[in-house]
N, C-alpha and C positions, 0 to 999 in steps of 0.2 A: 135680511139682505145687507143693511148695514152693519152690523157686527162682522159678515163674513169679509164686507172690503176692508172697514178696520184692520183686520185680524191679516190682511192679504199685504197690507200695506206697509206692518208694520213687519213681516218678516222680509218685505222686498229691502225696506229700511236697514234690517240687521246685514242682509247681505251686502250693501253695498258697502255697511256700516266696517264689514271683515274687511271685505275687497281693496278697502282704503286704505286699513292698519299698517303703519310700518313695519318693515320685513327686518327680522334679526340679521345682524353682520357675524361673518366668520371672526374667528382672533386675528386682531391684528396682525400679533406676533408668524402666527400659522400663514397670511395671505404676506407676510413678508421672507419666509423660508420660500415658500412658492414663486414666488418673485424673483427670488437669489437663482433655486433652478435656473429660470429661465436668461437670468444677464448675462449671461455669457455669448445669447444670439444678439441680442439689439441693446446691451446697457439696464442699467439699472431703472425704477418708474420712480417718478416722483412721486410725491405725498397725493397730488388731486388722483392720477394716475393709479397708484395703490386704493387711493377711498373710490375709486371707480371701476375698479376689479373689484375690491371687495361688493361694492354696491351689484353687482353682477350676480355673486357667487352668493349674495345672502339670500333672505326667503321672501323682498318684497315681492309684487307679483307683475312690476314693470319696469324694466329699467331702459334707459335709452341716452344710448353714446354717441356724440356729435365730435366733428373736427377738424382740422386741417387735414391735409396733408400732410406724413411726417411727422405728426401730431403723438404718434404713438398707438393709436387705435388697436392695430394688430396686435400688438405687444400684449396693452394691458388683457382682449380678449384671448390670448394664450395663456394668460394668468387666471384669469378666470375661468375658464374651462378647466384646467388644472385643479384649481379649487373648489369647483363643482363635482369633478370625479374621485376626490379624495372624501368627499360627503357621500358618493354613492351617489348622486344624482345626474339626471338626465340633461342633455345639450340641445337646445334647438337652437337654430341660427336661422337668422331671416335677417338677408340684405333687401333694403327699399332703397328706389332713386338711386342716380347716378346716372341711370342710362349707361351711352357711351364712355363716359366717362372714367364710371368707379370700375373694380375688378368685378370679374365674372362670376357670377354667382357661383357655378363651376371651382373658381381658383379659389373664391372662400371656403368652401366645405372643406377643399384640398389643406388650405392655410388652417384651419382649426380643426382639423380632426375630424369632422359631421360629414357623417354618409346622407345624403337623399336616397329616398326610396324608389 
């Protein structure tokens, strides 16, 4: 019996071990052509902005983007979406909080491209 919790614990260990690992980044260069696309609706993204798209569009398994107002938020997440369907991969979007306040969950899907089921 203790060999078997051993043996239980140490692959929960590995998993969580993976689950942690940092996620590889797209090129640069490549999440910066992506970016050009898109300046022409709201401007060019600065550098934090760029390393927060990329941070999006790479293979961690959490990313999460906080910020003003005006901040750029939509922006950078157009950029990233872009850079995720040029990899072939998949878009979820999930707005939390706001309430009243933020856009509608509705105008997001609209604003990035994500169908709800």
């Amino acid at each position: 019996m203790a060999s078997d919790t051993i043996v239980l614990k140490l692959r929960v260990g590995n998993r969580f071990a993976a689950l942690s690992a940092p996620g590889a980044l797209p090129r640069r260069e490549d999440m910066r052509g992506v970016a050009a696309l898109h300046a022409r609706e709201s401007g060019n993204l600065d550098d934090a902005q760029l390393a927060a798209a990329s941070a999006i569009a790479g293979t961690s398994r959490l990313v999460s983007i906080t910020g003003p107002a005006g901040g750029g938020k939509t922006m950078l997440l157009r950029v990233a979406r872009t850079g995720l369907e040029l990899q072939r991969r998949r878009v979820i979007l999930e707005r939390s909080g706001g309430g009243d306040r933020g856009l509608p969950s509705h105008q997001c899907r609209l604003d990035h491209g994500v169908r709800s089921r």
